[in-house]
C-alpha positions in Angstrom: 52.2 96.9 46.7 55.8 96.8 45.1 58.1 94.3 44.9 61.7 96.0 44.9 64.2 94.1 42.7 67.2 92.8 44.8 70.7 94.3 44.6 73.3 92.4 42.5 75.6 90.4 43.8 77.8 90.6 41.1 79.0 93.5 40.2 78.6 94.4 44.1 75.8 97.6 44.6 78.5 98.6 47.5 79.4 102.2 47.6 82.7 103.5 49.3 81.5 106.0 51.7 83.4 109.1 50.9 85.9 111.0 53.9 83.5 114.0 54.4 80.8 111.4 55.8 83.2 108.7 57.5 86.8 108.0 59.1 87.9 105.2 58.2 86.9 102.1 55.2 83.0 102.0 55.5 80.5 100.5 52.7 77.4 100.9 51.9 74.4 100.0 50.3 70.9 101.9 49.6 68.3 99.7 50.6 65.2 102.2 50.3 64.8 105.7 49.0 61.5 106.7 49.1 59.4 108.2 46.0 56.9 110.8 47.0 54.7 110.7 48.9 57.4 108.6 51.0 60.6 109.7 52.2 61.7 106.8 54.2 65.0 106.2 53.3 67.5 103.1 54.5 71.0 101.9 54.4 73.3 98.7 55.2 76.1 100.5 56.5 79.8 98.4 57.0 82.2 99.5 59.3 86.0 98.3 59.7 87.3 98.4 62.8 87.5 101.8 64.5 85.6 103.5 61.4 83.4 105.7 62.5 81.1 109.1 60.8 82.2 112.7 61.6 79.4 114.7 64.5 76.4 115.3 62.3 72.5 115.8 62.8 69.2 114.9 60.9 66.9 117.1 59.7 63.8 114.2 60.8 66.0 112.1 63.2 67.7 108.6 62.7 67.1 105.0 63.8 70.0 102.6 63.6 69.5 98.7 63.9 72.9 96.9 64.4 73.0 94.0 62.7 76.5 92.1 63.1 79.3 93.1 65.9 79.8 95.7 68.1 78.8 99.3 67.7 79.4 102.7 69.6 77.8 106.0 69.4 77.9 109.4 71.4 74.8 112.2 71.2 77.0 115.2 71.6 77.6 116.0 75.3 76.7 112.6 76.4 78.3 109.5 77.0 80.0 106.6 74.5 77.2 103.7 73.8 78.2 99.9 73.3 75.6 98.0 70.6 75.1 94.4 69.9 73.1 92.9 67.2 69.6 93.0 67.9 69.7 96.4 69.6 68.7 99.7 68.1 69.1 103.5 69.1 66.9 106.1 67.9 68.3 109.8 68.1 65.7 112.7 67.6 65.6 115.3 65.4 68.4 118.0 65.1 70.7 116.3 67.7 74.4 116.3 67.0 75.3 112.3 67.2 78.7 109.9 65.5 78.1 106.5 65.3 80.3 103.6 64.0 82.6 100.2 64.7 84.4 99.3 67.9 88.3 99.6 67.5 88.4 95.5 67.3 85.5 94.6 65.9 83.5 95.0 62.4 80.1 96.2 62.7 77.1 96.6 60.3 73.9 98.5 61.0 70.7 99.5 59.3 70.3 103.8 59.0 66.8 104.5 59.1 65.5 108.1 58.5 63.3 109.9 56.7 64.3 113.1 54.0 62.6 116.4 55.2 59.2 117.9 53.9 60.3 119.0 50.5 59.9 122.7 50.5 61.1 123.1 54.2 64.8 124.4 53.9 66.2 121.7 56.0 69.2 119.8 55.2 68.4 115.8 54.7 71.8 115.4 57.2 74.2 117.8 58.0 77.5 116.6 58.9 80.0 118.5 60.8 84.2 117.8 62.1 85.8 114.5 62.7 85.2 113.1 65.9 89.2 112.4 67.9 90.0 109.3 69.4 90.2 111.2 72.6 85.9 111.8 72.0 85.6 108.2 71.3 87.5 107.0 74.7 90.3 105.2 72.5 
């Protein structure tokens, strides 16, 4: 068994997440990366208002967990989902998916998903265009 060190709390472990991977200000912070033989891997993801990730797929699927205010997401083709804390979503492998804050409210989740069998030619996440207001029901 290991014991992971914490993150700092000063100077903050809090990564900007970068435009390709998200409209509008969204934080994060790696929580677990698994070493081989594991390849869990984790996030604390922080969403202003109305900030939300482009259309994009996982090689092995995702789980998100919201932790703190209210969260929307779309599986392409489908229909807009409302989360609360306490509530999680699991969308399967390969499926085209956005995921991110209400327009008035912050929202933080845990990303849960697992890196793809090394060796197998599959892209960890591959993320595609921006999803429009008009997508999100604004």
């Amino acid at each position: 068994m290991t014991i992971e060190k914490s993150q700092p709390t000063y100077p903050l472990a809090s990564v900007k997440g970068p435009g390709q991977m998200f409209n509008g200000d969204v934080w994060f912070d790696q929580i677990v990366k698994g070493e081989a033989p594991s390849r869990l891997r984790m996030n604390s993801v922080h969403f202003a208002p109305g900030a939300r990730t482009p259309w994009h797929s996982h090689a092995v699927g995702q789980t998100l967990y919201i932790t703190e205010g209210v969260a929307l997401t779309q599986e392409r083709g489908g229909q807009v989902v409302t989360l609360r804390p306490g509530q999680s979503i699991s969308c399967p492998p390969g499926i085209e998916h956005w995921h991110g804050a209400h327009p008035d409210h912050l929202m933080t989740h845990l990303a849960i998903w697992e890196a793809p069998e090394p060796g197998s030619g599959l892209e960890e996440s591959t993320w595609g265009e921006h999803v429009t207001a008009q997508e999100t029901g604004e």
